[in-house]
FIZADREN-716715 format. One record per atom (N, C-alpha, C): residue number from 0; chain; atom name; x, y, z. Coordinates in Angstrom, 1 decimal, always signed. Atoms other than C-alpha are relative to their C-alpha. Example, Ala and Ser with C-alpha at 12.3 -4.5 7.8 and 13.67 -1.06 7.14 Angstrom:
# residues 2
PT   i ch at   east  north     up
PT   0  A  N   +0.9   -1.2   +0.0
PT   0  A CA  +12.3   -4.5   +7.8
PT   0  A  C   +0.9   +1.2   +0.0
PT   1  A  N   -0.9   -1.1   +0.0
PT   1  A CA  +13.7   -1.1   +7.1
PT   1  A  C   -0.8   +1.1   +0.8
END
This chain:
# residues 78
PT   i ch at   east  north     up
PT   0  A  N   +0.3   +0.5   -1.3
PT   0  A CA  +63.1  +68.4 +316.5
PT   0  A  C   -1.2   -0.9   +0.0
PT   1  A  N   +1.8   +0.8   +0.5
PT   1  A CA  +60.6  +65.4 +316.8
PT   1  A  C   -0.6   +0.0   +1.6
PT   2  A  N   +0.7   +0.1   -0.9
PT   2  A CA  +58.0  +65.3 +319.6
PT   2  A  C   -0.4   -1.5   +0.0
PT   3  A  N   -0.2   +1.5   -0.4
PT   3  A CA  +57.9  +62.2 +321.7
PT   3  A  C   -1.6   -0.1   +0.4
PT   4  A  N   +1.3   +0.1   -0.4
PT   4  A CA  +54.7  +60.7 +321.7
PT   4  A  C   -0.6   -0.8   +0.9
PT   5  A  N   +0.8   +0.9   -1.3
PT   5  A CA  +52.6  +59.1 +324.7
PT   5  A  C   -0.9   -0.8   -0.5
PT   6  A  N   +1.0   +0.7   +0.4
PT   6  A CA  +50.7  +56.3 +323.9
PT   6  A  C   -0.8   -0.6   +1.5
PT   7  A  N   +0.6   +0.4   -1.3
PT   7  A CA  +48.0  +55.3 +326.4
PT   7  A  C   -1.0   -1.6   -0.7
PT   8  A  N   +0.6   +0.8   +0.8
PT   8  A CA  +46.1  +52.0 +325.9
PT   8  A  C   -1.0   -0.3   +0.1
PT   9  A  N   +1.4   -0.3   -0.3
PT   9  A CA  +42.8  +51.6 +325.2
PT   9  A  C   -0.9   -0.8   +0.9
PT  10  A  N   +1.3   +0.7   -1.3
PT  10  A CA  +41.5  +49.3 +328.5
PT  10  A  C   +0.8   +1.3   +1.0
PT  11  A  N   -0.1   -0.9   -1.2
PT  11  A CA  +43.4  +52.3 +330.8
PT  11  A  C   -0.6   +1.2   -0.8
PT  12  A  N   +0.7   -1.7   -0.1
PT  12  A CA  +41.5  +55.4 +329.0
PT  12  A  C   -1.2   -0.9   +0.4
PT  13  A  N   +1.4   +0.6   -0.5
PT  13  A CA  +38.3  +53.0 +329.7
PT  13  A  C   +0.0   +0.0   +1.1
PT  14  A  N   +0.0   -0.1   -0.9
PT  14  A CA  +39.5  +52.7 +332.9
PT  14  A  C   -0.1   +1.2   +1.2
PT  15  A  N   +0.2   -1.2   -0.3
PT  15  A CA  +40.2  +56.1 +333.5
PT  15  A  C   -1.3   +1.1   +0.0
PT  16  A  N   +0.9   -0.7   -0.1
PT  16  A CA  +37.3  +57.6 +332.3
PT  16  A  C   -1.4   -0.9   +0.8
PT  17  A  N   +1.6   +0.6   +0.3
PT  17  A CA  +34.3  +55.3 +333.0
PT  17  A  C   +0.2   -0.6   +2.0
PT  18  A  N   +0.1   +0.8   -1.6
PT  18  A CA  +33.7  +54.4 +337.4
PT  18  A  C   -0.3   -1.0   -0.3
PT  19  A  N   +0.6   +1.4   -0.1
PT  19  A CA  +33.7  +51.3 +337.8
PT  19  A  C   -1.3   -0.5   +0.9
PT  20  A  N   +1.5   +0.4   -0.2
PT  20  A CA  +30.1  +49.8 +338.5
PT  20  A  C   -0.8   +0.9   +0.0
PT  21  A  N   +1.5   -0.5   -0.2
PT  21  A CA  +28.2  +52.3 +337.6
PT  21  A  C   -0.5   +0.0   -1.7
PT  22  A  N   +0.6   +0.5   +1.2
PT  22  A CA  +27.2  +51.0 +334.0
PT  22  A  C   -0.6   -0.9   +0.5
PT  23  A  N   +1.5   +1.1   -0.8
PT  23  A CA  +25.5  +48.0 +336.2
PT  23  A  C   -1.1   +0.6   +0.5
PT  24  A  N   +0.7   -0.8   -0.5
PT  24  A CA  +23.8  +50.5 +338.5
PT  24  A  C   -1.2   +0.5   -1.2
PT  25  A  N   +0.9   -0.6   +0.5
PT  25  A CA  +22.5  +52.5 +335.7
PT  25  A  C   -1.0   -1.2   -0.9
PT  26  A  N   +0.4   +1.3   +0.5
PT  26  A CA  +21.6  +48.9 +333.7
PT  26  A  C   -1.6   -0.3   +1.0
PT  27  A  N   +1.5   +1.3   -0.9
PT  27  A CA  +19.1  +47.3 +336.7
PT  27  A  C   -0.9   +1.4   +0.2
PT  28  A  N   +1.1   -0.8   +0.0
PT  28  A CA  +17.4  +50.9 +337.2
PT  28  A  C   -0.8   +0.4   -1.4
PT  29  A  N   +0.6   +0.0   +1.6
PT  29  A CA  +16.8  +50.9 +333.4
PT  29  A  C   -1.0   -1.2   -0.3
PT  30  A  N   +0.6   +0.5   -0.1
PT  30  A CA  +15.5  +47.6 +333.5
PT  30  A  C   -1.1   +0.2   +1.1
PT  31  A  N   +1.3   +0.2   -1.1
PT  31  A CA  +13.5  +48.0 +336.7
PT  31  A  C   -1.3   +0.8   -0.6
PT  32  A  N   +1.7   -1.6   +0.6
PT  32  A CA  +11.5  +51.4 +334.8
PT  32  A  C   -0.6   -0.9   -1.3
PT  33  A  N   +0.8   +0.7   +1.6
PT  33  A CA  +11.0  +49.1 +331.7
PT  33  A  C   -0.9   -0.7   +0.7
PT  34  A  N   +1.1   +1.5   -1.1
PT  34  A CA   +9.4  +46.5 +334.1
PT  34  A  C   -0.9   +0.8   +0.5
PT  35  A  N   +1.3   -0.6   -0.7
PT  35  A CA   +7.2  +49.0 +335.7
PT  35  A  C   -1.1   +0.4   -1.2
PT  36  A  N   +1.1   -0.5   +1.1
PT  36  A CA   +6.0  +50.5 +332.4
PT  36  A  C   -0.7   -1.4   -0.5
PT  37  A  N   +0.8   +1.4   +0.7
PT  37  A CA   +5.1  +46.8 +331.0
PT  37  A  C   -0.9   -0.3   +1.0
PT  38  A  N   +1.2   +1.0   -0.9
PT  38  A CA   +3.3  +46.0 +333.8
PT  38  A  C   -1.0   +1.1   +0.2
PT  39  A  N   +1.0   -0.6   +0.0
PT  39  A CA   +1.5  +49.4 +334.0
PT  39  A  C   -0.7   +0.5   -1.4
PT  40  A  N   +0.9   +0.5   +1.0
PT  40  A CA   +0.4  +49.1 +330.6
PT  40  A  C   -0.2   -1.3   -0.9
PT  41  A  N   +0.1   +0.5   +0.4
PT  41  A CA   +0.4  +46.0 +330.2
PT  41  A  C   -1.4   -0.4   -1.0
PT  42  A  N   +1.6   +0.3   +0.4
PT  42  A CA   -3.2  +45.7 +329.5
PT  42  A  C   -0.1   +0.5   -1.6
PT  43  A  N   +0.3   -0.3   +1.6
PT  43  A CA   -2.9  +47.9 +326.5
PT  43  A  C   +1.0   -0.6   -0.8
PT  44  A  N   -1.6   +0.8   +0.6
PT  44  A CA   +0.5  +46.5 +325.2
PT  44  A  C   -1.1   -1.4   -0.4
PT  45  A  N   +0.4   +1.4   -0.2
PT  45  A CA   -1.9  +43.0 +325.3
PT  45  A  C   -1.3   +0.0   -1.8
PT  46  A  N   +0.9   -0.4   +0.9
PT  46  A CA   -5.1  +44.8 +323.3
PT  46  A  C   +0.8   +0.3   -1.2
PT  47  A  N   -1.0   -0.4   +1.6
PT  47  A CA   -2.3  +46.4 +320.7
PT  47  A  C   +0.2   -1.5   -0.6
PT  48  A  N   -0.4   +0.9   +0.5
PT  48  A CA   -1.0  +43.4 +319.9
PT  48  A  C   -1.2   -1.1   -0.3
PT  49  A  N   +0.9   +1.0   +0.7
PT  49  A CA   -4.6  +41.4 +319.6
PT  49  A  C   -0.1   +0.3   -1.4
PT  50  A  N   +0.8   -0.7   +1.1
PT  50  A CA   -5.7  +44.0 +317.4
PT  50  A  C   +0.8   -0.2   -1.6
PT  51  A  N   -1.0   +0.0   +0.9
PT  51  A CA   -2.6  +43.8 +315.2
PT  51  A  C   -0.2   -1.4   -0.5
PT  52  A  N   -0.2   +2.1   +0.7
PT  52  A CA   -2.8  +39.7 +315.0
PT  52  A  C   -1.2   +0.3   -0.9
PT  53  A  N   +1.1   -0.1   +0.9
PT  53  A CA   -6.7  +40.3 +314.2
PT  53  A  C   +0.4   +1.0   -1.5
PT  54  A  N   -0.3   -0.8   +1.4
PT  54  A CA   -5.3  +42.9 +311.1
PT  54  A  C   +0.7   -0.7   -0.9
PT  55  A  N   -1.0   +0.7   +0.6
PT  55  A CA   -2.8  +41.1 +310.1
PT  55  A  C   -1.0   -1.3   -0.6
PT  56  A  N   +0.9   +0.9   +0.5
PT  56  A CA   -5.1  +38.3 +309.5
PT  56  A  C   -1.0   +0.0   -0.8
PT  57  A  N   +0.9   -0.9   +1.1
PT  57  A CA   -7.6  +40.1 +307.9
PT  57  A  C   +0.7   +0.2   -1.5
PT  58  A  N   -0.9   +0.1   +0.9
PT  58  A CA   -5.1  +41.1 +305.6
PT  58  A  C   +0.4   -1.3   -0.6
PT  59  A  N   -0.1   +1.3   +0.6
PT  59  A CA   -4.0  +38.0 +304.9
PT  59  A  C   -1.2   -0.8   -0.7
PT  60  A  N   +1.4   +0.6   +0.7
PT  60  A CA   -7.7  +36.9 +304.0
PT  60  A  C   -0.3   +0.7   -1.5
PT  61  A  N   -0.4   -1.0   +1.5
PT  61  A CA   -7.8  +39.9 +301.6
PT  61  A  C   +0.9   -0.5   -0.9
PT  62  A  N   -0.5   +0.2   +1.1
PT  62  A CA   -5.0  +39.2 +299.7
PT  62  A  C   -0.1   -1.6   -0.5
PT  63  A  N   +0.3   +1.0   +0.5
PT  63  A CA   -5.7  +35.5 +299.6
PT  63  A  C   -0.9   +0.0   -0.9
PT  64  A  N   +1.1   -0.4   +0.6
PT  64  A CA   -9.1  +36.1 +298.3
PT  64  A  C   +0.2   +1.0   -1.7
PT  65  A  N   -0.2   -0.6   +0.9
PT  65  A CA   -7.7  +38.6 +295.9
PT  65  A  C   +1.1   -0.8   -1.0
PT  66  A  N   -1.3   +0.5   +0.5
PT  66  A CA   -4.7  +36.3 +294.6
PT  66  A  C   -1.5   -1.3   -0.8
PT  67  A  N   +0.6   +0.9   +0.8
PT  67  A CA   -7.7  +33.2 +293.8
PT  67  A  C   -1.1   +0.8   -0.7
PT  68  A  N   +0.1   -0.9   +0.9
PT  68  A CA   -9.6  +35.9 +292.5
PT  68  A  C   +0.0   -0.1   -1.5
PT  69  A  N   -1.1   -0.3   +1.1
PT  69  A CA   -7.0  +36.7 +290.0
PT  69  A  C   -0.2   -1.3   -1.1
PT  70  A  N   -0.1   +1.4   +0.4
PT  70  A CA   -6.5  +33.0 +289.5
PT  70  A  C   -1.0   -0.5   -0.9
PT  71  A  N   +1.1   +0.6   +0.3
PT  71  A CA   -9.9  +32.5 +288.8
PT  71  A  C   -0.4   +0.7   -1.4
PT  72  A  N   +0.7   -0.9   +1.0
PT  72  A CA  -10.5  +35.2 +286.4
PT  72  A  C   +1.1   -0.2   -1.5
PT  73  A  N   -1.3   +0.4   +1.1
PT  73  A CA   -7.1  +34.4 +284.5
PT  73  A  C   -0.7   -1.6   -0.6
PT  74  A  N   +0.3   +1.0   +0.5
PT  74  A CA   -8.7  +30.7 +283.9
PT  74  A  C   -1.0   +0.1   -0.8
PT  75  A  N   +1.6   +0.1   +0.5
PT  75  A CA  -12.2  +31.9 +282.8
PT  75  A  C   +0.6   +0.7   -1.4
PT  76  A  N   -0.7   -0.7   +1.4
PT  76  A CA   -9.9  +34.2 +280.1
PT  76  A  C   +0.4   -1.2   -1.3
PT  77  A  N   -0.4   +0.8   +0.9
PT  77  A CA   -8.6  +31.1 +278.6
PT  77  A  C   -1.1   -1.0   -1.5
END
């Protein structure tokens, strides 16, 4: 005996299960709370990010410094 099988297709289970408009809804209140937090820390969000350029740059001085260094100490060997 074979069992008859139901096929459903996959835009009607999406339909079925998911209300329509409320993946927008939850969307612009997601965005709205992001938008509140950036603007209520913005200030530190602003400081993080100098402090990082200033590191980063730092860094970059370092390793330059350490690469002619190198360079320097490799020529004086010869």
């Amino acid at each position: 005996m074979m069992k008859k099988k139901s096929c459903i297709s996959h835009n009607q289970y999406l339909q079925e299960s998911l209300p329509t408009g409320g993946w927008a809804q939850d969307s612009r209140n997601r965005n709205k709370s992001l938008k509140r937090l950036c603007q209520r820390y913005q200030k530190k969000i602003d400081s993080a990010l100098a402090a990082m350029a200033i590191g980063l740059m730092f860094l970059a001085g370092i390793s330059t410094f350490l690469i002619q260094l190198a360079e320097f100490g490799f020529r004086a060997c010869k």
